[in-house]
C-alpha positions as CSV (number, residue, x, y, z in Angstrom):
1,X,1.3,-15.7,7.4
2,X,3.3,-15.7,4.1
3,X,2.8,-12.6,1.7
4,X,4.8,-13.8,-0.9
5,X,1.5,-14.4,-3.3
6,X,0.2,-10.8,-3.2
7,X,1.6,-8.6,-5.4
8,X,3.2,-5.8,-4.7
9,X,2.4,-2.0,-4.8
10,X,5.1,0.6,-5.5
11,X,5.7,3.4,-2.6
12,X,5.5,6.3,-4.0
13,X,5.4,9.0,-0.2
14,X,5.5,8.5,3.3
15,X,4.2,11.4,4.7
16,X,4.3,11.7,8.7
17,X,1.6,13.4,10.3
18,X,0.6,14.1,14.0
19,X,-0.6,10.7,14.5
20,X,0.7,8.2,12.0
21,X,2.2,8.2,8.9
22,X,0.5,8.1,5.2
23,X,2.3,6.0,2.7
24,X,0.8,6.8,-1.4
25,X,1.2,3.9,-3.1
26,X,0.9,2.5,-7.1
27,X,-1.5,0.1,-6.9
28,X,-0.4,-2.9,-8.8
29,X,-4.4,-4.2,-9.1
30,X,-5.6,-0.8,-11.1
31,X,-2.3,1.5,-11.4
32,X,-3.9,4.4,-9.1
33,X,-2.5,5.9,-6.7
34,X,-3.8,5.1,-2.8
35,X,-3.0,6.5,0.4
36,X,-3.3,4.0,3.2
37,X,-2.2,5.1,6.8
38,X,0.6,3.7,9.1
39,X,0.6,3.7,12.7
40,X,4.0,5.1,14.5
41,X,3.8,1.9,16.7
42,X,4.4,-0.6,13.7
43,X,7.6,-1.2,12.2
44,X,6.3,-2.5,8.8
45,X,3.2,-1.8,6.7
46,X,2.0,-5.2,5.3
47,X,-0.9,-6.2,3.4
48,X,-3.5,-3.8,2.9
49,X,-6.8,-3.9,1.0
50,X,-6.6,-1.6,-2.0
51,X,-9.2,1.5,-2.4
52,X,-10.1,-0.1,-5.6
53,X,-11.6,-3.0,-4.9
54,X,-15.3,-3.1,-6.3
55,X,-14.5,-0.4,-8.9
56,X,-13.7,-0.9,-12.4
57,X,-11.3,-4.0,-11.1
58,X,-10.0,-6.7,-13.3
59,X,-12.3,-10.0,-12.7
60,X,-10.6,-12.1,-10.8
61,X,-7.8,-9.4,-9.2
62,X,-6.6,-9.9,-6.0
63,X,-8.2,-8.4,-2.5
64,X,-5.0,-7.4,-0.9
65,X,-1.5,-6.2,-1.8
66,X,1.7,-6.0,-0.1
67,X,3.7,-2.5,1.3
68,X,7.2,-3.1,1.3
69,X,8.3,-1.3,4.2
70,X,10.5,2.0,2.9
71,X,14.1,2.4,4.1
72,X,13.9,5.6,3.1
73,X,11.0,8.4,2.5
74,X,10.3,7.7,-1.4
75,X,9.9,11.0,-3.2
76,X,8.3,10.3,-6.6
């Protein structure tokens, strides 16, 4: 399934934990920060759903975004 519509949320940490890793995002829907988790057992993070959805979101905003997988642990 293409992702190419979604848009695209900034990484902003990639913080491993015992059992998978948390990646903080910018969301590109409400400009918030979100933490969304990612298993060890994937090698990329995809779409997600943002936390925002149903709160103080632009009519009309999309339901999902798109992770770009790091190639590196982001540190902003």
């Amino acid at each position: 399934m293409s992702t190419d519509w979604l848009p695209v949320a900034l990484v902003l940490r990639v913080q491993p934990t015992t059992t998978t890793r948390l990646v903080t995002v910018r969301c590109p829907i409400c400009g918030r920060q979100h933490v969304h988790g990612w298993p060890y057992g994937l090698d990329t993070i995809g779409s997600r759903v943002p936390h925002c959805v149903g709160r103080n979101v632009p009519t009309g905003a999309p339901g999902s975004y798109f992770i770009p997988t790091p190639t590196e642990n982001p540190t902003r």
